[in-house]
N, CA, C and O of each residue as an XYZ file, in Angstrom:
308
protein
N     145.006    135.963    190.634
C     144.053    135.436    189.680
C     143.077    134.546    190.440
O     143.452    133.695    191.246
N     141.711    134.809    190.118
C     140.464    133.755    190.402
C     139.209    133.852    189.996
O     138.701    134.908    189.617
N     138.722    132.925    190.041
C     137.300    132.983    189.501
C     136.644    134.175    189.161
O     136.168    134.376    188.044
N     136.598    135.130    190.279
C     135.985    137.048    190.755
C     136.706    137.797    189.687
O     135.913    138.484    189.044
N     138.132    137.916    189.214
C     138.662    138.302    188.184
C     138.092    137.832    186.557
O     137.689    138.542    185.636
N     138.232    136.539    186.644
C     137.393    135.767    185.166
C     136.540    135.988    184.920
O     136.218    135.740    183.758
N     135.297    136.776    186.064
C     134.014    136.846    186.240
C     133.850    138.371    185.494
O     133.092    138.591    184.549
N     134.510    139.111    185.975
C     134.710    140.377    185.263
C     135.887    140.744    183.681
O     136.074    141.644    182.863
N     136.334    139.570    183.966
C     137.004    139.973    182.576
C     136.037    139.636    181.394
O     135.869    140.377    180.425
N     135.462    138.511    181.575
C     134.549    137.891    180.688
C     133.418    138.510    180.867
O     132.839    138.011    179.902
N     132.720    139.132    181.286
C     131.309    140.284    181.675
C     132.222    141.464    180.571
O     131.612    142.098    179.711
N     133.315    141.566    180.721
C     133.546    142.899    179.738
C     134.018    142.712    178.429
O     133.548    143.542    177.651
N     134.783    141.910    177.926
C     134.752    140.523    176.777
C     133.532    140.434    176.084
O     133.605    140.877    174.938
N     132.385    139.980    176.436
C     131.265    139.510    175.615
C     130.609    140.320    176.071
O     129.557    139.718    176.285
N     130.402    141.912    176.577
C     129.811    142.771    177.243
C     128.274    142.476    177.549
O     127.334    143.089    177.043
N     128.170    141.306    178.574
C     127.269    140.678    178.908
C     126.903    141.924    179.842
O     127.717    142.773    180.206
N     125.420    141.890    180.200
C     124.370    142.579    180.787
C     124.470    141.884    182.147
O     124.766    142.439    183.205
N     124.213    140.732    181.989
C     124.136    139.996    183.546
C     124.966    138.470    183.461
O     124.981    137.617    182.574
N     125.557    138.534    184.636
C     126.407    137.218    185.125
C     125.945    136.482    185.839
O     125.751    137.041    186.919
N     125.552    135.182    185.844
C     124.905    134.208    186.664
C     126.283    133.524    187.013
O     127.085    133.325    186.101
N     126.587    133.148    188.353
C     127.467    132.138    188.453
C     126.626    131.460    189.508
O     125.656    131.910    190.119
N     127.213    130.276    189.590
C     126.669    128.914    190.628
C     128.031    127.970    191.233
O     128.502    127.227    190.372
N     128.801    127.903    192.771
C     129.161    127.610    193.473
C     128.404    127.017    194.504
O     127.244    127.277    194.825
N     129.444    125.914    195.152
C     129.660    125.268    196.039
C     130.962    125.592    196.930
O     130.805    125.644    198.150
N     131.753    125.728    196.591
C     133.242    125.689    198.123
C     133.546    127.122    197.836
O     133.120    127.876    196.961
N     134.202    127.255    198.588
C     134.762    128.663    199.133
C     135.731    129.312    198.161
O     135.991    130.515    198.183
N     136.390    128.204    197.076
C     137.201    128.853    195.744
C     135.903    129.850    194.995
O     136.102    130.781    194.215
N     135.058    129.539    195.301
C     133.824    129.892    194.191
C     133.158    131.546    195.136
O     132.162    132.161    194.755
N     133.793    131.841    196.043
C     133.269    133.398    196.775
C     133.695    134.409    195.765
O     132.739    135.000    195.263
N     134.852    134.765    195.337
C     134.877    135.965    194.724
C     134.158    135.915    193.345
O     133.718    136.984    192.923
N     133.973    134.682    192.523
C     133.270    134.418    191.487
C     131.922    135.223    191.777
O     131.641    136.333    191.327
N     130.992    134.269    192.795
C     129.861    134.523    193.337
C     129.799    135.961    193.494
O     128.882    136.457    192.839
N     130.596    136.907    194.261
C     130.623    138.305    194.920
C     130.330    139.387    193.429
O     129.572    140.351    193.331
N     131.455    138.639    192.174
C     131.384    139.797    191.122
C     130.450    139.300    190.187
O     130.564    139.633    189.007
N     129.458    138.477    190.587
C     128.664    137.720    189.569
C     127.640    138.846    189.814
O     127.728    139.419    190.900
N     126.658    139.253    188.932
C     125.388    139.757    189.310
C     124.184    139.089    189.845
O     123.251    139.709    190.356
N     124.230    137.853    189.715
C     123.305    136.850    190.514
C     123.983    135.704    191.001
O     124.288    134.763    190.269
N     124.243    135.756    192.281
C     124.994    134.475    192.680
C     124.171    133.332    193.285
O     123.289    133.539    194.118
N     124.445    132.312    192.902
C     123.586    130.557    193.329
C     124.601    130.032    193.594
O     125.675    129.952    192.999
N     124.035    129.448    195.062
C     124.612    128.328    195.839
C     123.743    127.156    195.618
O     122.525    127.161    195.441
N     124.737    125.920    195.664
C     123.959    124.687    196.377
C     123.684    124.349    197.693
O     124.356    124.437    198.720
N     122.546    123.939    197.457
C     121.940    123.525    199.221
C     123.484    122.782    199.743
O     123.954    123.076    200.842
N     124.068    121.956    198.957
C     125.194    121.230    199.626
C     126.587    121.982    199.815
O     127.615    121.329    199.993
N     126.593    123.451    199.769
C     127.727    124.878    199.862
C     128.000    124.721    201.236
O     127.290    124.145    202.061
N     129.098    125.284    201.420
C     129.249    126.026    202.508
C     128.381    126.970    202.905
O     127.974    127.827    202.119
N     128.039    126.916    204.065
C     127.384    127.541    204.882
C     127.812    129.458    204.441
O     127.044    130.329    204.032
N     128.729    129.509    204.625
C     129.496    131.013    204.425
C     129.086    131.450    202.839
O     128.377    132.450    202.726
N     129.499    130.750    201.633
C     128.745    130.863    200.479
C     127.551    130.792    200.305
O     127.260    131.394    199.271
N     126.384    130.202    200.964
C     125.251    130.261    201.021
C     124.601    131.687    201.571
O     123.767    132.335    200.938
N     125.149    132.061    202.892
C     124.633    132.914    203.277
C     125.397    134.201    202.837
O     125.457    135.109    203.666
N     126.120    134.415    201.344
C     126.745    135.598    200.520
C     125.527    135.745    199.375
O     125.035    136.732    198.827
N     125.257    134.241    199.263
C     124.517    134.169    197.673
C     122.864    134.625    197.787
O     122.099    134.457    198.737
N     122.595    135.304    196.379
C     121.489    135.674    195.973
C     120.446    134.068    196.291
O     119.920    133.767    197.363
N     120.417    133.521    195.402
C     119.714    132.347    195.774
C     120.410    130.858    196.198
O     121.437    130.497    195.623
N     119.909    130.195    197.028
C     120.231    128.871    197.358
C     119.250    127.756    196.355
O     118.021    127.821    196.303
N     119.813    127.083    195.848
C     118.942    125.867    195.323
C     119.298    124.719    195.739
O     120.232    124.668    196.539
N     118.717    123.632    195.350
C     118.452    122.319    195.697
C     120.158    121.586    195.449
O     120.757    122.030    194.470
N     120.828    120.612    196.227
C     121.983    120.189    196.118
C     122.177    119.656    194.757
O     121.242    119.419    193.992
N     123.934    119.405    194.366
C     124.371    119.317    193.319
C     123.533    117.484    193.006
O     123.360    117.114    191.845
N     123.284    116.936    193.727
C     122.729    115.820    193.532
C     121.354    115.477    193.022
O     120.894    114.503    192.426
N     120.786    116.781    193.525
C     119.140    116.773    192.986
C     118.577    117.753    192.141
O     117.394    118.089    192.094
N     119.986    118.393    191.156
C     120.097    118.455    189.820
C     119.957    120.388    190.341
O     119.483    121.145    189.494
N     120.278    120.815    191.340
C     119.977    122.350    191.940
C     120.265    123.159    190.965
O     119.448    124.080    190.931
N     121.181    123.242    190.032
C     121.773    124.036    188.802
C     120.713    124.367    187.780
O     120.173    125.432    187.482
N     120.575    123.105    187.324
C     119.093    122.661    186.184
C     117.430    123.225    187.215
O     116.586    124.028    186.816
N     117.434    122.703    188.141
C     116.517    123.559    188.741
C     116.336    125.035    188.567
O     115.357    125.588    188.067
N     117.463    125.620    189.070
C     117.370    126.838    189.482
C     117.293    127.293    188.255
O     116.813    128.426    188.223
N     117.608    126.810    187.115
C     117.570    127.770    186.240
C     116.367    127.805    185.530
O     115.854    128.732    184.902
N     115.850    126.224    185.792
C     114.472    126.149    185.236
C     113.019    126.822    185.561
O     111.955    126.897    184.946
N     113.504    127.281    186.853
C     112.457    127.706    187.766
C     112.388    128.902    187.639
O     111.350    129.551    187.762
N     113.891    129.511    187.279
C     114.214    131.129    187.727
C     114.928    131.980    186.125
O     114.888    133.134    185.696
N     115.226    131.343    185.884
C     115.896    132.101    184.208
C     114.865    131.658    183.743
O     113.919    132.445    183.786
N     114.643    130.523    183.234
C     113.766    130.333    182.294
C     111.822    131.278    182.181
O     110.938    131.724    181.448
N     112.164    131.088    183.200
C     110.346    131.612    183.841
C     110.793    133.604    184.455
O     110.250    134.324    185.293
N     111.746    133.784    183.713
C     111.827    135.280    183.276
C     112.049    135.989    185.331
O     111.516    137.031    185.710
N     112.558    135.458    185.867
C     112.192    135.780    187.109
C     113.370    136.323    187.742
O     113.320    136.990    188.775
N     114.258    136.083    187.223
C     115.419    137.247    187.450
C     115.444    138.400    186.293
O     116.262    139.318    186.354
């Protein structure tokens, strides 16, 4: 069991179209891998960063709320 499993059980559950997930540490890779758009924080591991679709701004300078403001909201994924 992990995140990558939850990620797909729940994508087939609410037969969602697209999965956004957003990680930082290395528990958060298989999440990220079965997500359809994966976001890292600038403050990730290096190894999760360079798996993920986009990198945003660290968990400190609100990168979550960013990214989504910039990129969901403004139709860009």
């Amino acid at each position: 069991i992990n995140k990558g499993n939850a990620v797909k059980f729940l994508k087939g559950l609410i037969h969602a179209d697209k999965v956004i997930a957003f990680g930082d540490h290395m528990n958060d890779f298989e999440m990220l891998k079965n997500a359809d758009i994966s976001v890292s924080v600038e403050n990730a591991v290096e190894a999760l960063k360079e798996n993920s679709t986009y990198v945003t701004d660290s968990v400190e300078n609100n990168g979550v709320t960013n990214w989504l403001k910039n990129y969901y909201l403004n139709k860009k994924v």
